[in-house]
N, C-alpha and C positions, 0 to 999 in steps of 0.2 A: 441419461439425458435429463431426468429431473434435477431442475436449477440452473438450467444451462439458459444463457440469454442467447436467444435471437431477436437482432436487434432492442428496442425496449420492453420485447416483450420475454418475461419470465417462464420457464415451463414447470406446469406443475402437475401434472398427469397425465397419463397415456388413456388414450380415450379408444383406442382400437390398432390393431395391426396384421398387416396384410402379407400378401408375399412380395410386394415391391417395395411396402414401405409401413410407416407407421404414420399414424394420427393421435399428436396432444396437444391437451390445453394449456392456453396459455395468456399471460395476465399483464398488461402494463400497471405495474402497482403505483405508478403515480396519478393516472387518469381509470384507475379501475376500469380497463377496457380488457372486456375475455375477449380470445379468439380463437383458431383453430389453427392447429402448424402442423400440415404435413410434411413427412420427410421421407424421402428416397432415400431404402438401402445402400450404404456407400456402393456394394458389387454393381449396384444398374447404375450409380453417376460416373460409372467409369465407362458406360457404355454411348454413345455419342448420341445416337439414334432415340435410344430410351430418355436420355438428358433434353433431349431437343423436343419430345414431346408435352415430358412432365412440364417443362417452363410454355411450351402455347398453351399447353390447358389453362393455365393464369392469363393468358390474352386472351384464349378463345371465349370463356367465362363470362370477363368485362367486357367482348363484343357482342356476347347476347343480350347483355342488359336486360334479363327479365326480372319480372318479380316472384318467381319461384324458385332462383337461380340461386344461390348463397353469391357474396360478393370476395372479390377477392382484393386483400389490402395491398399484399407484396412480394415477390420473390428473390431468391438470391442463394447465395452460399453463407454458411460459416464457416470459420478459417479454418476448421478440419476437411473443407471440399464438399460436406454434407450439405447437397442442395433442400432447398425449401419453397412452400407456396404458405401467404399466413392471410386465411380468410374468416369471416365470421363465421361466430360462433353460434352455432343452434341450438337451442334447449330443447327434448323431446324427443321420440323415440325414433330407431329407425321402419321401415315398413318390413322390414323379418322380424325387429320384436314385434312389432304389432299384433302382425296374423301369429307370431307363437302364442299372447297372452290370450287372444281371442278365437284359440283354440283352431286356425288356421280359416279361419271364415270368417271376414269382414260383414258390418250391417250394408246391405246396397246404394243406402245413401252415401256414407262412407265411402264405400269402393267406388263410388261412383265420383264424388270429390277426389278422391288421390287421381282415379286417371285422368280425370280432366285437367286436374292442373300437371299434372306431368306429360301430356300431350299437349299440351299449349306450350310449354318447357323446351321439348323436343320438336316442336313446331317454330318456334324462336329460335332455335339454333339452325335448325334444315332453311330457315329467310337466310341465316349469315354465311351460309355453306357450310355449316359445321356438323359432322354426323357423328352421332356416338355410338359407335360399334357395341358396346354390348352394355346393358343397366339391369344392377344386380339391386334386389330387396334392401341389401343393406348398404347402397347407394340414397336411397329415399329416405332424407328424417322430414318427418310433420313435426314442423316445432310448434310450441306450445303459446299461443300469443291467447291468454282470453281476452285483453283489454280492446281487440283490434275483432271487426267484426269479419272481414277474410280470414282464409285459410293462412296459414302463416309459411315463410317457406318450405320450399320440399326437398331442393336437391342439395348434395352435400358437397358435390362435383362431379365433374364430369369421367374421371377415372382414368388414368394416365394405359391403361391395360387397355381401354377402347377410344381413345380418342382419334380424330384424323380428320382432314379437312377435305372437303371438295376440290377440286381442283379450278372452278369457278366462284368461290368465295374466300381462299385462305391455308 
């Protein structure tokens, strides 16, 4: 996958991978714009169900419009069938490194900053009918903004494994 273009954007590292898919970086090197491209395993885009999920999670996202939310730029295939979601990119760790480096015990201010923005998160999506079946540690990155005096986003996505809509919002 590395060097491969989706759409303007170049990939130039794998930044994690999962069992349905994979996450890397990736660069418009004419507007120096990072971003983040996840890909579904070709074995699940062959699956209708699993397909039709992975691409709402890219509407469901952009109908929560939080600002904890990562945004999502675009989805689609490339011409090998390999579907994609290319949203921003976060600098900063996830909350499984976190509690690994800090020895699995957050300071309270701290923990108490993660969950409140990530209940306000999951609060934003349960207004649009949206529920997210299951949010894993390595789901949550705290990105790194120091110039900005908020917390900086937290969610990476919503996660194609737990996603699913209310039946009265979506």
């Amino acid at each position: 996958m590395l060097g491969t273009l989706v759409g303007p954007y170049r990939i130039v590292r794998l930044l994690g991978e999962g069992g349905m898919g994979a996450v890397y970086e990736g660069v418009n090197e004419s507007i120096e714009r990072r971003v983040a491209i996840k890909m579904l395993h070709p074995d699940y885009a062959r699956d209708a169900e699993v397909l039709t999920r992975f691409f709402n999670e890219a509407r469901a996202v952009n109908r929560i419009d939080h600002p904890s939310i990562v945004q999502i730029h675009e989805h689609g295939h490339l011409p090998d069938g390999t579907a994609y979601i290319v949203m921003e990119y976060l600098k900063g760790e996830t909350l499984a490194q976190r509690l690994e480096r800090a020895g699995g015990k957050l300071p309270p201010q701290i923990a108490l900053q993660i969950t409140w923005q990530v209940a306000t998160a999951v609060g934003a999506a349960h207004d649009k009918g949206i529920v997210h079946r299951a949010l894993w540690r390595r789901e949550i990155r705290r990105e790194y903004q120091p110039h900005r005096k908020r917390p900086g986003r937290l969610w990476e996505g919503l996660g194609i494994r737990g996603f699913t809509a209310t039946s009265d919002g979506g």
